[in-house]
VEXDREN-2710 file (C-alpha; in Angstrom, 1 decimal):
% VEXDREN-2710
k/r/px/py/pz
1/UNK/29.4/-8.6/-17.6
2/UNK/33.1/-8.9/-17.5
3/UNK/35.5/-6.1/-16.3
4/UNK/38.7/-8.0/-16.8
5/UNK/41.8/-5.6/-16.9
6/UNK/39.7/-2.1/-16.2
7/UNK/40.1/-0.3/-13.1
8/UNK/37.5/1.5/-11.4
9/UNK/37.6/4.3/-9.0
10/UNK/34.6/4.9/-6.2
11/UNK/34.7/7.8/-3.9
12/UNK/33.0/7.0/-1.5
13/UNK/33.3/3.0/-1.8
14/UNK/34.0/2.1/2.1
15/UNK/30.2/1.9/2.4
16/UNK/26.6/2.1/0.7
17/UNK/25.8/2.4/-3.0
18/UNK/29.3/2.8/-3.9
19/UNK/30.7/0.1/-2.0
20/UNK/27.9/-2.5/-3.3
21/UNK/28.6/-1.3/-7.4
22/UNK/32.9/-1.9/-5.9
23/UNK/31.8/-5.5/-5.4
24/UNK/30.1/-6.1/-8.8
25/UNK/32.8/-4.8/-10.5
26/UNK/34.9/-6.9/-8.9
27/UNK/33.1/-10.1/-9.5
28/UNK/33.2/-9.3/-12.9
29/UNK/37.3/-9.6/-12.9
30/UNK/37.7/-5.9/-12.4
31/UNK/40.1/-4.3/-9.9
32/UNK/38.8/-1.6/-7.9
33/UNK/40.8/1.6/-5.9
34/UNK/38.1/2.8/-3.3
35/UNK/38.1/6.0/-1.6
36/UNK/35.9/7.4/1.5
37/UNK/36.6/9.9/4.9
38/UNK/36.5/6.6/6.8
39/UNK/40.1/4.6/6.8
40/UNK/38.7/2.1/8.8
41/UNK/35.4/1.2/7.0
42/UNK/37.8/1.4/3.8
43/UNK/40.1/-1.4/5.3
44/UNK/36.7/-3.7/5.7
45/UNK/35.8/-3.0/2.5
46/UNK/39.2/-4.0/0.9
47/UNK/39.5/-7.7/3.3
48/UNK/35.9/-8.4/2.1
49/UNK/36.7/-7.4/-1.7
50/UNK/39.4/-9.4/-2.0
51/UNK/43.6/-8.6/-3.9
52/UNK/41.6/-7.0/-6.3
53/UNK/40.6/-3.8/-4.2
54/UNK/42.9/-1.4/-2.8
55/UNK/41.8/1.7/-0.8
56/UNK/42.9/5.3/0.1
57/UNK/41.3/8.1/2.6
58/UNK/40.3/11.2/0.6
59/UNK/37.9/14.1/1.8
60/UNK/36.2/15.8/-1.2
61/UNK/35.9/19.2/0.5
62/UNK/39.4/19.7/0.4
63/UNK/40.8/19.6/-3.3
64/UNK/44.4/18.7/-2.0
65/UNK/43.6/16.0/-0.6
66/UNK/41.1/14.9/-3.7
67/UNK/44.5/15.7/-6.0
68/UNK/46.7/13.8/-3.7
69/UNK/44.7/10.2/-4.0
70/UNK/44.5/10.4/-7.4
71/UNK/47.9/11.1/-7.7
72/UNK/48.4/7.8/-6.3
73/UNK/46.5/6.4/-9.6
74/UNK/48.3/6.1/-12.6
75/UNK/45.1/5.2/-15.3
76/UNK/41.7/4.6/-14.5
77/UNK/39.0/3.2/-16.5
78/UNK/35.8/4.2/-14.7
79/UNK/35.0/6.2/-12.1
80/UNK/32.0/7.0/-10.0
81/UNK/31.6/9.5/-7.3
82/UNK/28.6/8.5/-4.6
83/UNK/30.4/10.3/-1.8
84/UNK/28.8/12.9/-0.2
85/UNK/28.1/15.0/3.3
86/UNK/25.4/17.7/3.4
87/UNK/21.9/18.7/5.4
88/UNK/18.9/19.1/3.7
89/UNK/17.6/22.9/5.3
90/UNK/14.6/25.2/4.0
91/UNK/16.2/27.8/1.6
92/UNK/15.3/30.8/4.4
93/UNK/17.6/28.7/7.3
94/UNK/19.5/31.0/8.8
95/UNK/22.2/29.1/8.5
96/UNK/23.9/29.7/5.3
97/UNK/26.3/27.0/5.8
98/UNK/23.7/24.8/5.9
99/UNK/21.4/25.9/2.9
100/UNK/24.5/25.9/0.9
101/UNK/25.9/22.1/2.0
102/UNK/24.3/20.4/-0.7
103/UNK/26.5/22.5/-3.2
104/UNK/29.4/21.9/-1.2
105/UNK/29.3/18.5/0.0
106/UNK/27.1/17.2/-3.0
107/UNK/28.0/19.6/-6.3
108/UNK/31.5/20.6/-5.4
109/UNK/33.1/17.3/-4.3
110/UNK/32.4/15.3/-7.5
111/UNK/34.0/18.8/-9.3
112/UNK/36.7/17.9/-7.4
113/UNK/37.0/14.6/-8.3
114/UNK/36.2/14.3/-12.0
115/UNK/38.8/17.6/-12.3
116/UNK/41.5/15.3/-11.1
117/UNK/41.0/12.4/-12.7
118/UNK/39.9/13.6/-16.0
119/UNK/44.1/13.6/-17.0
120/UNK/43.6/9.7/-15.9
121/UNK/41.0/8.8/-17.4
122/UNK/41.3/6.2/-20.6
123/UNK/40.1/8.1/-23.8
124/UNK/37.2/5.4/-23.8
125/UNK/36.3/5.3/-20.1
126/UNK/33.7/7.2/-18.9
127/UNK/32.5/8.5/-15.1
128/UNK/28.6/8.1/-13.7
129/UNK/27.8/11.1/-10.9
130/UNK/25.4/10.6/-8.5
131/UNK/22.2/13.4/-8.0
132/UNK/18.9/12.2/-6.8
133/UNK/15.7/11.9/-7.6
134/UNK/14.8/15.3/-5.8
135/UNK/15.8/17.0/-9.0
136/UNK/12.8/16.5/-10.9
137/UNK/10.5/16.1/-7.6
138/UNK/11.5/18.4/-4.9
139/UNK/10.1/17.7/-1.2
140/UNK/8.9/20.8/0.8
141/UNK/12.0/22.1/2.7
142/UNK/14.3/21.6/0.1
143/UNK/14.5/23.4/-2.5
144/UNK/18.9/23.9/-2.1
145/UNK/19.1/20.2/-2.2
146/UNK/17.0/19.5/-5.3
147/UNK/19.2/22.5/-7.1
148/UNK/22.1/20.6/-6.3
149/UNK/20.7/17.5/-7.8
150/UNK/19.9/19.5/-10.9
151/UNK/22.8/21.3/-10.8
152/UNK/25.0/18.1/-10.9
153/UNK/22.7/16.4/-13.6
154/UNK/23.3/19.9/-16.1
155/UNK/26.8/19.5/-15.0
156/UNK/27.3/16.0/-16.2
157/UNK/25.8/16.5/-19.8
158/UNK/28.1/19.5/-20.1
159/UNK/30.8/17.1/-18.6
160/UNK/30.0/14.5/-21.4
161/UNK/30.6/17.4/-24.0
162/UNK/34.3/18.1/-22.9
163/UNK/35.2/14.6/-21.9
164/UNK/34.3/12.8/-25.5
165/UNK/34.8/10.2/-26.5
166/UNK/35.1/9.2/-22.9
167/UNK/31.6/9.4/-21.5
168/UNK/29.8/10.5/-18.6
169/UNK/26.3/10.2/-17.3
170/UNK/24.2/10.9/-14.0
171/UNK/22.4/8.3/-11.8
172/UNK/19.8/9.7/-9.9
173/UNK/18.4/6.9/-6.7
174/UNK/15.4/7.2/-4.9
175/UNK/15.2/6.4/-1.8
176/UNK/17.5/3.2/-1.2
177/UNK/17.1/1.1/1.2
178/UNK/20.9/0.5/2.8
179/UNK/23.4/1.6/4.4
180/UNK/22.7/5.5/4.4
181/UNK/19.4/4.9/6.1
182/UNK/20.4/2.5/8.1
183/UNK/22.7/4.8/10.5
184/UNK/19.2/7.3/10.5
185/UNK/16.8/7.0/13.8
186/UNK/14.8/4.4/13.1
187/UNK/11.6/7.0/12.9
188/UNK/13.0/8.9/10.4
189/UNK/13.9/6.1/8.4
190/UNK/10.7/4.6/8.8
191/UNK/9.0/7.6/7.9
192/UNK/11.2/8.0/4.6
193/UNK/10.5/4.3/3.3
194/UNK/6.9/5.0/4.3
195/UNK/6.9/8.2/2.0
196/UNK/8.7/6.4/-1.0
197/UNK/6.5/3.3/-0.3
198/UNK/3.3/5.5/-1.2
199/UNK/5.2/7.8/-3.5
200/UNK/6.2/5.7/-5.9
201/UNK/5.0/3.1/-8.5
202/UNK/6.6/0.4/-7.6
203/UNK/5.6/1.1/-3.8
204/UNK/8.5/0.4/-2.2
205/UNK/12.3/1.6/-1.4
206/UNK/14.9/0.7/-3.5
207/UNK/18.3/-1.7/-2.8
208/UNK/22.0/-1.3/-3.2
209/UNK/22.0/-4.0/-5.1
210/UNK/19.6/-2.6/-8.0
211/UNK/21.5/1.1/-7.9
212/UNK/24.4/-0.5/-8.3
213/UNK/23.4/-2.4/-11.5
214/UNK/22.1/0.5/-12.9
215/UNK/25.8/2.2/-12.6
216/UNK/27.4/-0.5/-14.2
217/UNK/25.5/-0.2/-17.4
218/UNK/25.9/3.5/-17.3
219/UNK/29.6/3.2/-16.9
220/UNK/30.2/0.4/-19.5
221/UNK/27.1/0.7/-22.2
222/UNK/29.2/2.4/-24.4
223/UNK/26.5/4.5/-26.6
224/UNK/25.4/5.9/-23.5
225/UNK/26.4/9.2/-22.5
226/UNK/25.2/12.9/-21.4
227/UNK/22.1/11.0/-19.6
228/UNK/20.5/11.3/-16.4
229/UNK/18.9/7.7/-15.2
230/UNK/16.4/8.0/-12.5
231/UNK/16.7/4.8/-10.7
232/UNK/14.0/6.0/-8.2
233/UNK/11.0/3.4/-8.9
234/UNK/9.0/5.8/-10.7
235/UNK/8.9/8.6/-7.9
236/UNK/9.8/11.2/-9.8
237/UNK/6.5/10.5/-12.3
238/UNK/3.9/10.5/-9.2
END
């Protein structure tokens, strides 16, 4: 594919997912505007994408500092939101900050986002969210998390309605084998691949590399929209 003259936006593209979909698009001849918490893993990001990336720092919990980086952005083609912060607690956690993190780190930040870009946004671009692919399979002690997921998926085909004929669809990972995990304690992370290894069809965890592929059809097939792709290697059917 061939992204010649479109821009794309990732929030969240200084790492991860979002930074390995930043680097396809940009192979393709797009330009990219990456945004993340992280200035520094941003400025790596940008020297190893090349003149054809620039960067900003932007924290989707606060929606003035989501409204001031896209100010910075006169018209965007595409834009996908992998960016995200939360814990995963048992609904009855005393903690209500915590059971409610997924909604606000997860649900409310790509609000945020798509709210100020929509005005941006080319009348045929589109924007892919990002849920998970707890939403149709929830694991035992998180049942806030997999309403996020959901909640994000109903929100993007509702998102599809009032953006058209710009489009907008959901991507929905298992679990990826990358950069998120690889910051985890190497038992945890172990255990995790060990769960999606015997959880899944394909029996294994997925790549970057394969999530990313899977956004860039979402954001440029262009009689695709109000869907939810589970890119999750059949875990959500076992």
């Amino acid at each position: 594919m061939r992204y010649d003259d479109k821009t794309l936006v990732v929030i969240g593209g200084g790492s991860g997912i979002g930074l390995a979909t930043a680097k396809a698009f940009v192979e393709g001849g797009g330009s990219v505007v990456l945004g993340g918490r992280s200035s520094g893993r941003l400025e790596v990001a940008c020297e190893g994408l090349g003149a054809n990336a620039r960067a900003a720092a932007v924290d989707v919990f606060d929606a003035r500092s989501v409204a001031a980086f896209f100010d910075r952005i006169e018209r965007l083609d595409h834009l996908f939101t992998p960016a995200a912060s939360y814990a995963i607690a048992p609904f009855d956690h005393p903690d209500e900050a915590a059971i409610a993190s997924p909604f606000d780190g997860k649900f409310w930040g790509q609000v945020r986002c798509v709210r100020a870009a929509a005005p941006k946004l080319a009348p045929d671009g589109s924007v892919v969210l990002m849920s998970g692919a707890a939403s149709a399979r929830p694991p035992k002690g998180a049942a806030l998390y997999a309403a996020a997921n959901g909640a994000i998926e109903a929100f993007g085909r509702g998102l599809a309605v009032d953006l058209a004929p710009a489009r907008v669809n959901v991507i929905a990972p298992g679990t990826i084998d990358g950069d998120l995990w690889a910051r985890r304690p190497a038992p945890i992370r172990d255990a995790a691949f060990a769960g999606q290894a015997a959880g899944s069809l394909v029996g294994r965890p997925g790549t970057e590399a394969e999530i990313a592929q899977a956004v860039l059809f979402l954001l440029t097939n262009g009689f695709t929209t109000g869907t939810t792709l589970f890119t999750d290697g059949g875990y959500s059917l076992r």
